[in-house]
N, C-alpha and C positions, 0 to 999 in steps of 0.2 A: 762768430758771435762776439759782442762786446765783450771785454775783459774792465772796463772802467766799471769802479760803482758806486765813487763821489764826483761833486758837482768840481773840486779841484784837482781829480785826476782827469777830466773832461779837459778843462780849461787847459791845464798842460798839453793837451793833445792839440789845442786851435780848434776844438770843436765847439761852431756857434749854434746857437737855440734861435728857435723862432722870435722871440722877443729882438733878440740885437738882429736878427735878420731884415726885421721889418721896420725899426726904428735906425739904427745905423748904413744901413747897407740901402734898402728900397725907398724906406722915407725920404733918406737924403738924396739920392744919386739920380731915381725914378722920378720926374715929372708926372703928375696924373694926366694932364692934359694929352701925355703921349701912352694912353696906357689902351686906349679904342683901336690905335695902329698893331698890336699884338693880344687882344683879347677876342677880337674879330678874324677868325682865321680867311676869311674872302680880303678883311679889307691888307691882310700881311700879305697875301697871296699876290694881288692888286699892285701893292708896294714894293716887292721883291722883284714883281718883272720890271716895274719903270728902273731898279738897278741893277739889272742885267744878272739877279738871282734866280737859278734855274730852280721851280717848284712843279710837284707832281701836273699836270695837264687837269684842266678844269674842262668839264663836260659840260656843266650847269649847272643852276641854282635852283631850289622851289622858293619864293618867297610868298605863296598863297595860298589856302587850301585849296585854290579851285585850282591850281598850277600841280597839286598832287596826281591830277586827275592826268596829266599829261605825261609823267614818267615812262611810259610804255613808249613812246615818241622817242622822247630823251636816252633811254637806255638803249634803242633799237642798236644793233651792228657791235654792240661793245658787248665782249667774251667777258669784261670781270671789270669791276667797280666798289668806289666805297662811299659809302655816303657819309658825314659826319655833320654835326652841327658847328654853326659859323663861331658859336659864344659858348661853345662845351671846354671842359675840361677833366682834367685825370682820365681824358678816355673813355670817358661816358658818353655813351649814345654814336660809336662808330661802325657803322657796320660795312664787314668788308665780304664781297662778291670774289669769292674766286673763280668760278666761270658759272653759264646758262648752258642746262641740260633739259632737250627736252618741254622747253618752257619753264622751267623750275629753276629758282636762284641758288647756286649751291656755294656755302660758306666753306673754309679751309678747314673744318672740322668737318665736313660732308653731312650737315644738316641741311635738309632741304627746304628752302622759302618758296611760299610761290607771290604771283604778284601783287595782291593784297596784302601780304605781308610785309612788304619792301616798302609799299604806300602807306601801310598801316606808324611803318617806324618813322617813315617823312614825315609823316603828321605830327608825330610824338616830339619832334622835333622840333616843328615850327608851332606848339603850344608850348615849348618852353621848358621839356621836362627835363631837357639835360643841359640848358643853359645857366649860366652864373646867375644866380641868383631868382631864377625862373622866368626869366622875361623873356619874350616872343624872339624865337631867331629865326634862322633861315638856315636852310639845307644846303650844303655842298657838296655836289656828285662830282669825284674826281676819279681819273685813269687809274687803274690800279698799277701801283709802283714793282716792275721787273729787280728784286732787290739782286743784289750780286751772290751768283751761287757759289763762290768761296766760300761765305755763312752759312751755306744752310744746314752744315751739321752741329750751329750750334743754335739752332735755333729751332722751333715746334707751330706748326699750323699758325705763320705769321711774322710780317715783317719785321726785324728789329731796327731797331732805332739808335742814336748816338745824340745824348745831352749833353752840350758843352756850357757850363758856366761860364757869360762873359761879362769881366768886371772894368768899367770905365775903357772897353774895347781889348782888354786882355784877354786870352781864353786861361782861365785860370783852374780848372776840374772839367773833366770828363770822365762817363759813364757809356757802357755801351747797355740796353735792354733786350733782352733777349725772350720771346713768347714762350710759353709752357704751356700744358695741357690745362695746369691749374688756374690759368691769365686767360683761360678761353681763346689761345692766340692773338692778347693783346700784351704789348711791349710796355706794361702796369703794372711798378713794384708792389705797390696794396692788394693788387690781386693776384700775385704769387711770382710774376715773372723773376727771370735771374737780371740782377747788377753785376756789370765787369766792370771794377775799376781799372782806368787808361791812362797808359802813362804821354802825357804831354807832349812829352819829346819823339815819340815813336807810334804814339799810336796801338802800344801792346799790351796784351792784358796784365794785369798788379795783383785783383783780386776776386773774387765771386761771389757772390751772397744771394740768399731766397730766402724770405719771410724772416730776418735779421739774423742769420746763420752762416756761416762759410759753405762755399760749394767747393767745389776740385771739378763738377761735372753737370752736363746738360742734365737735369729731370731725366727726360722724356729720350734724349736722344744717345746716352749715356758717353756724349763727347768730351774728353778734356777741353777745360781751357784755357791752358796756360800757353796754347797758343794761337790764342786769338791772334790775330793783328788786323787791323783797319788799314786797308786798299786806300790809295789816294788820301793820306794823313794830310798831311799840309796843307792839300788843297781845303777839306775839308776845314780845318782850322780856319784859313785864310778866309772862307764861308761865312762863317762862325764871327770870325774878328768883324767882318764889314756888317753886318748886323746892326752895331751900334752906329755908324752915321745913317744906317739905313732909314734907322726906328728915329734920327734925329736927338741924339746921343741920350737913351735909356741906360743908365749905367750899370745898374743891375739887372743881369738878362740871361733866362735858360734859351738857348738854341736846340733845335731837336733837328736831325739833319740824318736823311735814309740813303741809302745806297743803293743807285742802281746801275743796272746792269750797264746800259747803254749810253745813260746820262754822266754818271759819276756821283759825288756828293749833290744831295737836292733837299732844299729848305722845306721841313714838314710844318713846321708850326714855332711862335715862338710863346714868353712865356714872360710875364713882369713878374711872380712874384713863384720862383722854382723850389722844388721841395727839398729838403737839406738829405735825403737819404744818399746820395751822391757819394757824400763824405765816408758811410758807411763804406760804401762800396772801394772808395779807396783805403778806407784802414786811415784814414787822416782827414785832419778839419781844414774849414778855408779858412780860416783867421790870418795866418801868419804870410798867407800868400796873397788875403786884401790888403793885410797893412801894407807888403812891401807896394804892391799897385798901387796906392794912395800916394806913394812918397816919391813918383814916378810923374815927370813933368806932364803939360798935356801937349794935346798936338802931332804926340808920333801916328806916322802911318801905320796902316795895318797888319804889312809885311813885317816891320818893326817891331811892333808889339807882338805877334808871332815867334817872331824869333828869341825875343828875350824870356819867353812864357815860355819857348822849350829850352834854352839855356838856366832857367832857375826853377823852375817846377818837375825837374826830370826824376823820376823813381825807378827801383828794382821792382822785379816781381815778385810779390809772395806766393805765387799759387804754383812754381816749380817745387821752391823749397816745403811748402807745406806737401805737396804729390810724392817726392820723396822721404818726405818724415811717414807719410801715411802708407808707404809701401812696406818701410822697413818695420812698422808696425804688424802690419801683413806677417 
């Protein structure tokens, strides 16, 4: 939990507010005209393969309601699936198929859908309810992602996730999300999931937080996690870094990037305009790590930029030393 409780012990910490987030940071650096390339999850999807970024497998699309009617077609032979909207956001409106029992869709919570129910949520889709701003979108049914089962003890009915803040192509903050009973098995700080702050350089967990709290421990699963660590760190970073010539250099950019099993690091979705709880999650603010990236020539390569993001943004972990304070309180 925050320990700050004025506006200048904030600022000492490099912790920025939505205002300078959106005037300093996205105003500037974000181009609108590039902002369809990652607000459109079909049309990022689209874009990451012409760069040889590997994203979950697309099934198909409904763009119709008379195309609703054809989902039974579309789903035929596939054990589990998600469907989500092209223009949703915070995780609204995704729904995920852990497999077909029976005829009956059955979620990782073991609620059971049947097939009007599955056509009923496509619909709610392509009217818009869980689109930016409510305008008509379009469905996207994709492969359900084999996340890597090194995580799954910290994780609860649902894949987690890994947010990398990238600034002018640096990766500059990451987070990993983790699903809870209380997130409905979705990897959504708002709706109770856990934040692990990730240290840059390694990849391993810093800190823990659920509904702006310290954790030491999974809800649900009652795992520590102070040792986390993210499989294929670099790689993923290097994921991460190429983002920005992908998107046609969007400066300010959340990346959300899942792990799977068979793939490795694979691009979920991206994000113009990412939410600052991040910083929570590391116990520190970005400020002091865009300044130095501002003052940072342009032009380096990817690789480049990687490496000096884990040469200057590297931290300890707090969630050993807090596991230990909390023992000997024991």
């Amino acid at each position: 939990m925050w320990n700050w409780t004025s506006p200048g012990k904030l600022r000492a910490k490099g912790i920025i507010g939505m205002n300078r987030r959106n005037i300093r940071y996205i105003g500037r650096y974000n181009d609108r005209r590039l902002y369809p390339l990652v607000d459109d999850k079909l049309k990022t999807k689209i874009l990451a393969q012409e760069y040889g970024i590997t994203t979950p497998a697309l099934i198909g699309t409904v763009a119709t309601q008379f195309g609703v009617k054809h989902l039974r077609e579309m789903l035929h032979g596939h054990d589990g699936f998600v469907i989500k909207p092209a223009k949703g956001s915070g995780g609204k409106g995704i729904l995920v198929i852990d497999h077909v029992e029976d005829g009956a869709f059955i979620k990782p919570s073991g609620v059971r859908l049947t097939l009007k129910d599955v056509e009923r949520h496509a619909s709610n889709i392509l009217s818009g309810l869980y689109s930016l701003g409510g305008s008509p979108d379009v469905a996207v049914v994709e492969a359900l992602i084999n996340f890597d089962e090194r995580l799954a003890e910290y994780t609860y009915e649902g894949v987690p996730d890994i947010r990398v803040i990238v600034f002018l192509g640096y990766p500059v903050m990451a987070m990993m999300r983790l699903s809870t009973a209380a997130s409905d098995g979705k990897a959504n700080l708002h709706q109770g999931a856990v934040g692990v702050g990730l240290d840059i350089a390694t990849g391993t967990a810093i800190r823990g937080v659920q509904f702006d709290r310290t954790r030491l421990d999974h809800p649900d699963t009652g795992h520590e996690l102070a040792s986390l660590h993210i499989p294929d760190w670099d790689t993923l970073l290097l994921l991460a870094a190429g983002c920005y010539e992908m998107t046609g250099l969007l400066g300010y950019l959340g990346t959300d990037v899942v792990l799977d099993r068979d793939h490795g690091p694979m691009l979920l979705e991206l994000n113009a305009r990412p939410g600052l709880a991040i910083q929570m999650a590391n116990g520190e603010g970005l400020r002091r790590r865009l300044d130095l990236i501002e003052r940072q020539p342009a032009g380096c390569p990817p690789e480049e930029r990687v490496a000096f993001a884990q040469h200057h943004f590297a931290r300890r972990s707090e969630l050993e030393s807090n596991a230990v304070s909390a023992a000997l309180a024991v």
